[in-house]
N, C-alpha and C positions, 0 to 999 in steps of 0.2 A: 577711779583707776582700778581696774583689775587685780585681785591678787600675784597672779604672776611676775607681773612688773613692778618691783619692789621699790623702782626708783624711776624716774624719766630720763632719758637721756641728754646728756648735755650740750648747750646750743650750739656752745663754741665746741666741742668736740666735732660735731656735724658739719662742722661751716669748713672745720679744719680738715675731714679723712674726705668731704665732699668736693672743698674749693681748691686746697694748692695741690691736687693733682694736675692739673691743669696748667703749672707751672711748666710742667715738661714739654709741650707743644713745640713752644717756640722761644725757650729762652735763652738757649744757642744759635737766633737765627743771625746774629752778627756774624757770628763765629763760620760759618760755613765755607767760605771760603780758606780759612784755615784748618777745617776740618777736613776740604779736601787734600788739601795741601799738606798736612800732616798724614795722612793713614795713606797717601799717594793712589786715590782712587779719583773717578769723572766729577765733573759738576753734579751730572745728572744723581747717582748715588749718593753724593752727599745732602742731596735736595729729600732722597725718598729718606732719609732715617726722620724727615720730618712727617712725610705721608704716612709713612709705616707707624709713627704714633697717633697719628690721627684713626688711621684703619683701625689699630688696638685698640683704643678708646669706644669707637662702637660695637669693635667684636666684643672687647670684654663686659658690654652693656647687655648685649644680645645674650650672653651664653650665663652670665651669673644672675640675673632675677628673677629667669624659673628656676633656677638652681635652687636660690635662696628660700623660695615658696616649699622647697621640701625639705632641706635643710637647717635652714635656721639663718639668721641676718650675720650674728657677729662672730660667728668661727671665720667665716666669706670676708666680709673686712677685715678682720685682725690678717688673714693671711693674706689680700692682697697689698695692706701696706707693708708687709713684711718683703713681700716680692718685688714691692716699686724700690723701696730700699736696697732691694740685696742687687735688683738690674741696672739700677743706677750708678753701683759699685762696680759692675760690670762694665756698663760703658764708659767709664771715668780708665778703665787699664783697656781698653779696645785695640789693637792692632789694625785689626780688618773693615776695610767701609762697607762692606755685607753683612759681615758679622754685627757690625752696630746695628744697620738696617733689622734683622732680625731679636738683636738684644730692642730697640726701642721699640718694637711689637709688643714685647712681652711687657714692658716699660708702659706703654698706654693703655694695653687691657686691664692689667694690674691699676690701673686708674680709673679704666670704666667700668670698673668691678665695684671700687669705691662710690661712684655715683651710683650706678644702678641702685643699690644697697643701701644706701643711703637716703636715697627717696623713698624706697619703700617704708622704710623706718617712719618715718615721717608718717604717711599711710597706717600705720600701724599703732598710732598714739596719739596724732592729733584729728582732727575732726572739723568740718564746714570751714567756716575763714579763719581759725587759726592755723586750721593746715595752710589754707593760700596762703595766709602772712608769712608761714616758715616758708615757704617755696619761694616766696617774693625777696625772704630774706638769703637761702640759698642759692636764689639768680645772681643776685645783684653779684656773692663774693667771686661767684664761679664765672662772670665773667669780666670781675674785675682780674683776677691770677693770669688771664692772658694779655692780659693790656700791661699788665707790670713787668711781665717775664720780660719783654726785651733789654728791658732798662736795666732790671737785676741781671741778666747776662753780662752787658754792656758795662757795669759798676764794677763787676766780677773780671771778668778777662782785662780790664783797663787796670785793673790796684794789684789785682793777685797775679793776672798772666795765664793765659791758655785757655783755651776752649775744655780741657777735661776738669777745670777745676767747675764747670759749672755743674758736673754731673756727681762731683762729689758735694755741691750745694744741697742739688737736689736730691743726694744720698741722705743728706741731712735732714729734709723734710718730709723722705718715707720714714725718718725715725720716729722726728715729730708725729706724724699722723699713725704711727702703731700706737703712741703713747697715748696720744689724746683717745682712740677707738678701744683702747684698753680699760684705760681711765673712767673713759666717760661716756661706751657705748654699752650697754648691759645687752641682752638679748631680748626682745621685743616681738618673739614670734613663737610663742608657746609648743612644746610638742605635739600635742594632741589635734592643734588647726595646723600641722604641716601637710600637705599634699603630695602624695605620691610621687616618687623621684623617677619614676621606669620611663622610656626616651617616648610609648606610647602615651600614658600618660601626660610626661610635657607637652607632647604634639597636641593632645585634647585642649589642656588649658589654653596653649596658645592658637587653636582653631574657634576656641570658645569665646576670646578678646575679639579675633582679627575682623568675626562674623556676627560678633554686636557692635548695631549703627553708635549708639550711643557712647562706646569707647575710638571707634576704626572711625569715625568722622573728627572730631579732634585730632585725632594723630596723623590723616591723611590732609587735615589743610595745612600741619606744624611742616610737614614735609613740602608741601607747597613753597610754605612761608621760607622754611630755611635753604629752601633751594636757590630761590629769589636773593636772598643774603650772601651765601656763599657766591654769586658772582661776582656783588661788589669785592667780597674777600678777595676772590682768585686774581679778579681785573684791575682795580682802584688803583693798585701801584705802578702799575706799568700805564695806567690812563691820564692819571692826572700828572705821574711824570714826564711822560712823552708828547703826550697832546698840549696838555695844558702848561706845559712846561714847568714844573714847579721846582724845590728842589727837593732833594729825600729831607732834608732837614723839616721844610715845612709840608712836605705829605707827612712826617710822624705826627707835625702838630694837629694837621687835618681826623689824622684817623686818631690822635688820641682826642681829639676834640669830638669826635663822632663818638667814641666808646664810651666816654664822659655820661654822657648822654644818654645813653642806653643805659649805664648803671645808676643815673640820676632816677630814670623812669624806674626801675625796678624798684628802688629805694622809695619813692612816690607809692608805689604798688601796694609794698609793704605796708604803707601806714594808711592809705585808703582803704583797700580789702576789709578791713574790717569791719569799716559803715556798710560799703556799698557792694560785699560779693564780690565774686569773679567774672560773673558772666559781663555785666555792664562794663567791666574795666575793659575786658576779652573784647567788646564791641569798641569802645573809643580805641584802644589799643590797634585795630585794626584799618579804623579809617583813618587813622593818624599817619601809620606806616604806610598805607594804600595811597597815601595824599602824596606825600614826599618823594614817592618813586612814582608817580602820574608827574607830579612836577618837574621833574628831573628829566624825564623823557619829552614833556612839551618842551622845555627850554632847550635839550636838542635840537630837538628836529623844527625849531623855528630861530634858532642861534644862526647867524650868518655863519656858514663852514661848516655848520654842524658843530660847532665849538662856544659853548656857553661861558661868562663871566666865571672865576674861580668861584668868589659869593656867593651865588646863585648854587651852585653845585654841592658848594660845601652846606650851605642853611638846605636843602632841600635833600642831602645825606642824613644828616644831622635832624632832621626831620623825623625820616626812614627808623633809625636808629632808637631814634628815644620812642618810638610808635612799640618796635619791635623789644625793646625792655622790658614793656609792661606788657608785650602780649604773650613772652612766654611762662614767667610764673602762672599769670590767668590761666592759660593751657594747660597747664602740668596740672595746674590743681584738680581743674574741671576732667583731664583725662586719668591721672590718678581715681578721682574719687567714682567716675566710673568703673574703670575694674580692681575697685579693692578687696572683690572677692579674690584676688591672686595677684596681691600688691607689687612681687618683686617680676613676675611677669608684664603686667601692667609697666612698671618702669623701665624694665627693657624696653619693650616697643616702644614707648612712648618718647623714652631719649634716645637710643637705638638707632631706630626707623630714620628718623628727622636728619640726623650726625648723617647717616650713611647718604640720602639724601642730597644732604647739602655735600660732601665728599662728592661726590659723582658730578656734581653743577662746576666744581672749583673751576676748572679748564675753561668752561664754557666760553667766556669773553674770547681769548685767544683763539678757541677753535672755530669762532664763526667770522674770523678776517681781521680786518686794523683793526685794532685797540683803540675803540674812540668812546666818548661818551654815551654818543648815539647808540654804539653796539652795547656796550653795557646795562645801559637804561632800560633798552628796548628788552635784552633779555630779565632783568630785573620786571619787567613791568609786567611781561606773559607770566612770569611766575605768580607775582604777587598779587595780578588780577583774578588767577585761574582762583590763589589761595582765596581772596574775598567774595568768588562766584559762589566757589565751593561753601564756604564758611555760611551764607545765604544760604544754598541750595539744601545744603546738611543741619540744618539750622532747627526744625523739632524732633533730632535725634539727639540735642542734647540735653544732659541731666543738668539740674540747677544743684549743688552742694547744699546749699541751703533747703531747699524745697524739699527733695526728693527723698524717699527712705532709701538710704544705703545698703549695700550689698552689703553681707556677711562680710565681717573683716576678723582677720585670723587674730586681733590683739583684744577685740572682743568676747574673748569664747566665754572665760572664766569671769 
């Protein structure tokens, strides 16, 4: 280790400014109907102060990891948990359902400030499959925080009462995550390997990513891939409650069953990666996911009505799901370790990209007619085939972590 860094950063500090960001999403979505109802504004409005944290999330991805590359890692963290904190305090005394909308903006950037920044870290001190294994172990928590949030809302407005005590919750966990990134994030990006901060300059680094195959091919199938995901996200509730008749009770069991799943694979990730690399995992990973949403859409469109068995739907999500756990660590690592000549740019795009992505697909189910499996499936399958064409097609553009000699990395200089 480098003279510079005096110390490594700490796991759990990482797990913590990286993963309950993420809490924010969705863990008032019980509540939204009282959140209209309270601030006396539309359905529609109370819906976007969800969107609008999701949009943060990838804008404050996009805009802090070339920052970071000229800047430095932990002044960028320390102050975005400082802002998720003080905007959570913000929306906890809210009046206005716009004014939320635009407080939980600032509310998800301030979290995907914390991701971005926090993978580069990562870039910046580990190396081949222990970086995967940490990425595998940073999948797994970040996408357990949105599988729990409904429940912790749900635990929250049910004992204590009200939709804004959850925003004073998650006041409480930008606290947490200042302490822990204070604690136990040191700075990891030496001054002397910072890069140029001028808006030309970032435009070079990030023209210099987007127009090497060997970064811009991993990040264009992830966007694929998460496109293909975000439909089931957008469509799944309104599909398998209305079609398949189920009831919300057991669609939560369903999608917590599917989520399970995903973070089982991720957890699998982590402790595999270390024999076998990323790229092999990246490949079962994909046919795995590829199989489940092939099967999905055959049992549509061969189901009498176009209406398949719940079973069937659920084992061939669930499928999907755990494919897609272990393909995205595998990715980050392999696209990481690609451009770790410009770590926190690198982790922009690479988490960034895919989020905004899959953001734009959300709708999709709804905007192309009934809400049925069929439609679902079928748009899941154009995504998720084009990802596996591509993922073949683009396929000696990528670097093996293992193999290949690495790019200059700014934590190696000294």
């Amino acid at each position: 280790m480098m003279s510079f860094l005096k110390r490594r950063p700490s796991t759990t500090a990482l797990l913590i400014v990286t993963g309950t960001g993420a809490l924010s999403t969705d863990t008032y979505v019980a509540s939204l109907p009282e959140v209209q109802a309270s601030l006396h504004t539309s359905s529609s409005t109370a819906q976007l102060t969800m969107t609008s944290c999701i949009a943060g999330m990838a804008l404050g991805q996009l805009l802090s990891g070339p920052v970071s590359d000229a800047r430095g890692r932990r002044g960028l963290v320390l102050t975005a948990c400082v802002v998720f904190a003080a905007m959570s305090v913000l929306c906890a005394l809210v009046t206005s359902g716009w004014l939320l909308v635009a407080e939980r903006l600032v509310q998800g950037a301030a979290a995907g400030v914390a991701v971005a920044v926090g993978r580069a870290v990562v870039n910046d001190v580990w190396r081949g499959r222990q970086a995967a294994a940490m990425f595998g172990t940073l999948s797994a928590v970040g996408l357990i925080a949105p599988v729990v949030a409904p429940a912790i809302g749900g635990v929250l407005t049910a004992t204590v009462g009200g939709w804004r005590v959850v925003f004073w919750f998650l006041a409480v966990v930008g606290v947490v995550m200042a302490v822990a990134a204070y604690t136990g994030l040191p700075e990891t990006l030496p001054p002397e390997r910072r890069q140029p901060g001028g808006l030309r300059q970032l435009g070079r680094r990030a023209a210099d990513l987007l127009t090497d195959r060997s970064f811009a091919a991993p990040v264009l199938v992830q966007c694929l891939t998460m496109a293909g995901f975000f439909v089931y996200i957008g469509g799944s509730s309104f599909v398998l409650q209305e079609q398949l008749g189920i009831s919300a009770r057991l669609y939560t069991i369903v999608f917590a069953t599917n989520a399970a799943a995903m973070v089982a694979a991720s957890v699998t990730f982590r402790f595999l990666v270390i024999r076998t690399g990323p790229i092999l995992l990246r490949r079962i990973a994909v046919v795995t996911q590829t199989t489940g949403v092939a099967a999905l859409f055959a049992a549509a469109l061969l189901a009498p009505g176009h209406r398949p068995p719940l079973a069937v739907v659920w084992v061939a999500l669930a499928v999907m799901t755990a494919g897609l756990g272990m393909y995205l660590p595998a990715n980050a690592a392999i696209t990481q370790h690609a451009g770790r000549r410009a770590a926190g740019t690198a982790s922009a795009f690479g988490g960034g990209l895919p989020f905004l992505a899959g953001a734009v697909t959300t709708p999709l189910t709804g905007l192309l007619g009934d809400q049925t499996v069929l439609i679902m499936s079928g748009g899941m399958a154009l995504f998720f085939a084009a990802a596996a064409v591509a993922g073949v097609a683009l396929r000696s553009a990528t670097i093996d972590p293992d193999k290949a000699v690495p790019s200059p990395s700014p934590a190696e200089a000294v």
